[in-house]
C-alpha positions as semicolon CSV with decimal commas, in nm:
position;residue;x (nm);y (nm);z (nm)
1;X;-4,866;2,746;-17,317
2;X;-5,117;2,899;-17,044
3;X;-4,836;2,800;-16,778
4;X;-4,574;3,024;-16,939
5;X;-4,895;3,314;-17,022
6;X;-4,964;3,288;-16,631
7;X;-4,586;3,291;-16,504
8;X;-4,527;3,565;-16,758
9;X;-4,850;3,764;-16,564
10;X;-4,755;3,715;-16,269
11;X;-4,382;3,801;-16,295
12;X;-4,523;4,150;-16,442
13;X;-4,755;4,188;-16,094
14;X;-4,477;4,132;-15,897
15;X;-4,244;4,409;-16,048
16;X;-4,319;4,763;-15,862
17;X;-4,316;5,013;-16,054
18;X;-4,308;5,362;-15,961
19;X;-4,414;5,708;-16,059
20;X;-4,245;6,021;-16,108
21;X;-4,209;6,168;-15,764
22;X;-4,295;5,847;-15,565
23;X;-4,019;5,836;-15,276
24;X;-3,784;5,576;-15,290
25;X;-3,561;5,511;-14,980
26;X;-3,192;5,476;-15,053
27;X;-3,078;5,234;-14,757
28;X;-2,750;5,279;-14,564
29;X;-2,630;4,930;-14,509
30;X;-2,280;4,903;-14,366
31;X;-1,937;5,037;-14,361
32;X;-1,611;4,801;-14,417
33;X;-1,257;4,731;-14,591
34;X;-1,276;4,667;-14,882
35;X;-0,991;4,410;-14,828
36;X;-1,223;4,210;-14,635
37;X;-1,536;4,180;-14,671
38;X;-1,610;4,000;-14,388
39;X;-1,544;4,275;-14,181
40;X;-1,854;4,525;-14,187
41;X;-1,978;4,763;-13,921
42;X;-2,328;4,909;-13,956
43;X;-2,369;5,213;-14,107
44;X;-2,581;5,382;-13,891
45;X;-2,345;5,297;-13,564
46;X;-2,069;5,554;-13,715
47;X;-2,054;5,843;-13,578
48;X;-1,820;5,997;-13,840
49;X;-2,107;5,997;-14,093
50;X;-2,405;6,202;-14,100
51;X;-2,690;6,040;-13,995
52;X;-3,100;6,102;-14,024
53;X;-3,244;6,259;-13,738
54;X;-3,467;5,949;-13,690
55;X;-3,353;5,595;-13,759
56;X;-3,582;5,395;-13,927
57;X;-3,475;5,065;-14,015
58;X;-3,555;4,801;-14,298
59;X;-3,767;4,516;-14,276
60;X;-3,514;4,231;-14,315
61;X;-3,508;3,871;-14,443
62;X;-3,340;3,593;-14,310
63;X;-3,030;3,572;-14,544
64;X;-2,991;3,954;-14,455
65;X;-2,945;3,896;-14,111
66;X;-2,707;3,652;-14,169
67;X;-2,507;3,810;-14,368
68;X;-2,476;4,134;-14,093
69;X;-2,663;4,377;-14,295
70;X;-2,843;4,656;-14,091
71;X;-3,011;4,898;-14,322
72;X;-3,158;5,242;-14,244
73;X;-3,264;5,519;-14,475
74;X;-3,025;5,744;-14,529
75;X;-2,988;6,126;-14,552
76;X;-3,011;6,102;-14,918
77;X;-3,375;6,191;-15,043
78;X;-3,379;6,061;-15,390
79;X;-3,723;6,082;-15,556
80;X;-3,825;5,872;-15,824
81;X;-3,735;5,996;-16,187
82;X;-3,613;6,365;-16,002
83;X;-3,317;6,533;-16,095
84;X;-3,113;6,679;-15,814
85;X;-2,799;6,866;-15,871
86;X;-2,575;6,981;-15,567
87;X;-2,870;6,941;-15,238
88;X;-2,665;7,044;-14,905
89;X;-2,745;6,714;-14,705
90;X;-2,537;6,796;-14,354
91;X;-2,299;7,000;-14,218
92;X;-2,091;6,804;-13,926
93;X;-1,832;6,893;-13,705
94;X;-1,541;6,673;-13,658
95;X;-1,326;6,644;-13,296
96;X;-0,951;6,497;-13,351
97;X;-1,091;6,164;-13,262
98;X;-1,310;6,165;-13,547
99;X;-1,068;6,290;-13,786
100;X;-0,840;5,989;-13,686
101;X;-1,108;5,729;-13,722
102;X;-1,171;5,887;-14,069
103;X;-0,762;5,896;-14,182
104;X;-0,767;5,509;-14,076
105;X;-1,066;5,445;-14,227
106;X;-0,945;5,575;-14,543
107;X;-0,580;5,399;-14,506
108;X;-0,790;5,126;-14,473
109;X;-0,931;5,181;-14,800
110;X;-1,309;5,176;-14,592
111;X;-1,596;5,140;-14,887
112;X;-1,974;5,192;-14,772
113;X;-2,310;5,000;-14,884
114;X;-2,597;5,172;-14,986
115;X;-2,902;5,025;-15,149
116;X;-3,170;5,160;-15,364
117;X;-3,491;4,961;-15,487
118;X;-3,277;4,685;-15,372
119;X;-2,985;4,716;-15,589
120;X;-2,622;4,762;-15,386
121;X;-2,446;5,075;-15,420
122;X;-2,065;5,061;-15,320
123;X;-1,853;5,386;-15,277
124;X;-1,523;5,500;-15,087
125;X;-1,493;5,684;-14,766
126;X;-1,163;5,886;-14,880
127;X;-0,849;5,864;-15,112
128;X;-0,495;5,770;-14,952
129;X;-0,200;5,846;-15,100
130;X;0,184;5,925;-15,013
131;X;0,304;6,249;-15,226
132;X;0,667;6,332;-15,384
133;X;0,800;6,414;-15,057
134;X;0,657;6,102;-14,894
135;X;0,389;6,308;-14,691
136;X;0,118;6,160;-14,623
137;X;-0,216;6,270;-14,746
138;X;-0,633;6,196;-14,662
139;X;-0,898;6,321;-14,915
140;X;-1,276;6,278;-14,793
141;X;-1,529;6,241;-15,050
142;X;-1,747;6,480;-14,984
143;X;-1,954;6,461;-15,298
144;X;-2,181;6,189;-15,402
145;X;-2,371;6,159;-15,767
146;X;-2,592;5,895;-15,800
147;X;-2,673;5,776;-16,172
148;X;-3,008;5,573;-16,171
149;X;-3,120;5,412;-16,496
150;X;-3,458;5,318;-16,487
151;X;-3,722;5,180;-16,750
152;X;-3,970;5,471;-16,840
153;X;-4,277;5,253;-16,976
154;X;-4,269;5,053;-16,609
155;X;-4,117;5,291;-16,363
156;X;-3,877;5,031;-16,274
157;X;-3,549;5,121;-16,126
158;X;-3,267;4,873;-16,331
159;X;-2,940;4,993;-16,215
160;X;-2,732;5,266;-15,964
161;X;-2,397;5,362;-15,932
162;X;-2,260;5,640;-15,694
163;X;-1,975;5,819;-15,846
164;X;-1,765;6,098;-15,669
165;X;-1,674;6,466;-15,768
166;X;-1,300;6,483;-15,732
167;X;-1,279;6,784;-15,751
168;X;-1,491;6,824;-15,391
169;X;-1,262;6,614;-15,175
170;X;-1,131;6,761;-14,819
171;X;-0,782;6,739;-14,683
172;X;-0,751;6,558;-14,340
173;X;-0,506;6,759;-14,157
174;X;-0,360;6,651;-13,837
175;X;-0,556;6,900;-13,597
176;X;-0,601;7,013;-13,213
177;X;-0,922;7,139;-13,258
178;X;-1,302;7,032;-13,336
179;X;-1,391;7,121;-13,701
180;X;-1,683;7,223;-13,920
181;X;-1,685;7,082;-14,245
182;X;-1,997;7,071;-14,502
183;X;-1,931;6,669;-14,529
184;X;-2,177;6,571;-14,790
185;X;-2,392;6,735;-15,062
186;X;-2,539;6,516;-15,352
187;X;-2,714;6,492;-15,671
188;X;-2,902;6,237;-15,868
189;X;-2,912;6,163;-16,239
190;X;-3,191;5,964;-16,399
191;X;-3,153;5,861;-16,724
């Protein structure tokens, strides 16, 4: 009976909790199709995406490593237990070459890997689809909303999902030129 009191003691010591308005990095891991996993480029190596001024990378284990992951916070400043609704994060501007690497990225069907508190995150890079006329069109998510449940009597974070506003996707068009587009603004839901 003391065994299980002590195990159950120092399972509680070992869960962090936070408080409200500690920051919490949200990790960018990696980049990949989702049709194989095994192929992943780092995150943070794409220059498609906006990245953080600085990079600062994650202490890693072992199995981490192995398994390619090479995570840096992101541009995302998520707070712990603080709403955000629609934060400009970057504005980026795209030459022809990028917008190509994003259309076959998205053809692809490209997801991303985020990670917050430790828990993966997966979204999409973009929509492909052929229309009526058998055009063929790119949407870029531009929009992310994270939804973080957490525990309010320990400050622990138990689950995050990224969901997208559909409604806030850009058009790929075929283009000559370099162009400006507001890629990414974000919000964050605790509940």
């Amino acid at each position: 009976m003391k065994f299980i009191i002590v195990l159950i003691g120092t399972l509680l010591f070992l869960v962090q909790g936070y408080l409200k308005g500690d920051m919490v990095p949200l990790y960018a891991n990696k980049v990949g199709p989702y049709d194989n996993p095994d192929e992943s480029y780092p995150f943070d190596k794409q220059t498609v995406f906006c990245q953080p001024e600085e990079r600062n990378a994650k202490v890693q284990h072992l199995g981490e490593n192995l398994e390619g992951d090479s995570k840096t916070v992101s541009i995302f400043q998520l707070k712990f237990n603080m709403q955000v609704k629609n934060k400009d994060a970057c504005e980026k501007q795209y030459t022809p070459q990028d917008i190509q690497r994003l259309k076959e990225m998205i053809q692809r069907n490209f997801y991303y890997e985020f990670e917050y508190d430790d828990i993966p995150i997966h979204g999409f890079v973009g929509k492909y689809q052929l229309d009526l006329s058998g055009k063929e069109r790119y949407y870029l998510f531009t929009h992310y909303q994270f939804i973080i449940l957490y525990n309010p009597n320990s400050g622990v974070v138990i689950f995050a999902n990224l969901t997208r506003d559909l409604d806030s996707v850009v058009i790929l068009e075929d283009t000559e030129m370099t162009v400006n587009i507001s890629i990414v603004y974000y919000g964050c839901l605790w509940m």
